[in-house]
Structures are given as structure tokens and as C-alpha cells.
C-alpha positions in Angstrom: 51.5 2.9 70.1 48.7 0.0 69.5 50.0 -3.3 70.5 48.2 -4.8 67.4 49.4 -2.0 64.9 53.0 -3.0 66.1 55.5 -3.9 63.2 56.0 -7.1 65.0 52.6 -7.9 65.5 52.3 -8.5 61.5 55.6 -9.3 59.7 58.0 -12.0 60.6 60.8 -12.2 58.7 62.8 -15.6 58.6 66.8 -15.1 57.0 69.1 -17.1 55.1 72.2 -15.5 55.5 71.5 -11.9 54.6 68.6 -12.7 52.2 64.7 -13.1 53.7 63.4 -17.0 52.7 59.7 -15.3 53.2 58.0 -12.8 55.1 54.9 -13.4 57.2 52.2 -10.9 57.2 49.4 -12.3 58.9 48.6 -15.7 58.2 50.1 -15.4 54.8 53.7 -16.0 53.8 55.5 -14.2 50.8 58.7 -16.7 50.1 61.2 -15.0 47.6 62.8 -17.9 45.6 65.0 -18.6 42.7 63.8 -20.9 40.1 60.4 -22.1 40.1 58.8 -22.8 43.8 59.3 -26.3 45.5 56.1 -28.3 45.8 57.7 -29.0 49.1 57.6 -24.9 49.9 55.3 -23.6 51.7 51.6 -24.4 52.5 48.0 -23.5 50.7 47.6 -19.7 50.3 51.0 -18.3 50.7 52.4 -16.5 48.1 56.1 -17.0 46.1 58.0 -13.8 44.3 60.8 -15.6 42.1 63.5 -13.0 41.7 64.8 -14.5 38.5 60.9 -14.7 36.9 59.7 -13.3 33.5 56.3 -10.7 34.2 55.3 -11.5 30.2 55.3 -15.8 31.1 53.9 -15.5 34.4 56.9 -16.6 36.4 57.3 -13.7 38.7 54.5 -14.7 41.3 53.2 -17.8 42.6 50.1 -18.9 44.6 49.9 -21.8 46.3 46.6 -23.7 45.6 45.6 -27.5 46.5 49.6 -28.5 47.3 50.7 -27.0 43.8 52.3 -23.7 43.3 50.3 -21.4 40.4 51.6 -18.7 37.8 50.0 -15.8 38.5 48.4 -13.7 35.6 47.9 -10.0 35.0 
């Protein structure tokens, strides 16, 4: 198998318990939250799924942009 096609060589997972706090895939982190996103989470360009979020008022996913975490829209 290629080294750099190994699982590990692109996903990290980090756990609390039995639940992931984020994934890493690349550079990028995917954080799975409750409630809107911490300020205090994360850093520029990583990426927040709340589990709890509304698709229709863009509270499902979040992107991290100048220290402040961003509804995403369709």
C-alpha cells in the first residue's frame, strides 16, 4: 500500500469518551459540537458539524473565518 494513501496518513481522530471532538483530514479539522461553536474552538479554516443544528437556519455547519465561527449556507 502507498505510505501517503494510508488511512493514517490523513485522518486523526481525537475522542472524548466514545464520541470524536473532531477529525483531522489534512490540515483541516471537522469538530462535531453541541450548541453553537466556542470562539475558543478551533483555529481559521477548520470546519464545525453541530449535531443538534437546524439545516433551514444555518446551524448545522460552521466555518471558521478571522477567529469567528460562520453559519454556513446552502
Amino acid at each position: 500500500m502507498n505510505p501517503n494513501l494510508a488511512p493514517e496518513s490523513y485522518a486523526q481522530q481525537e475522542g472524548i469518551g466514545e464520541v470524536p471532538a473532531f477529525i483531522r483530514v489534512g490540515r483541516i479539522r471537522v469538530h462535531f459540537v453541541l450548541g453553537v461553536p466556542s470562539a475558543a474552538l478551533g483555529a481559521n479554516n477548520d470546519y464545525a458539524v453541530r449535531e443538534d443544528g437546524a439545516a433551514g437556519a444555518n446551524t448545522c455547519i460552521y466555518h471558521k473565518e478571522g477567529g469567528a465561527w460562520v453559519g454556513l449556507t446552502a
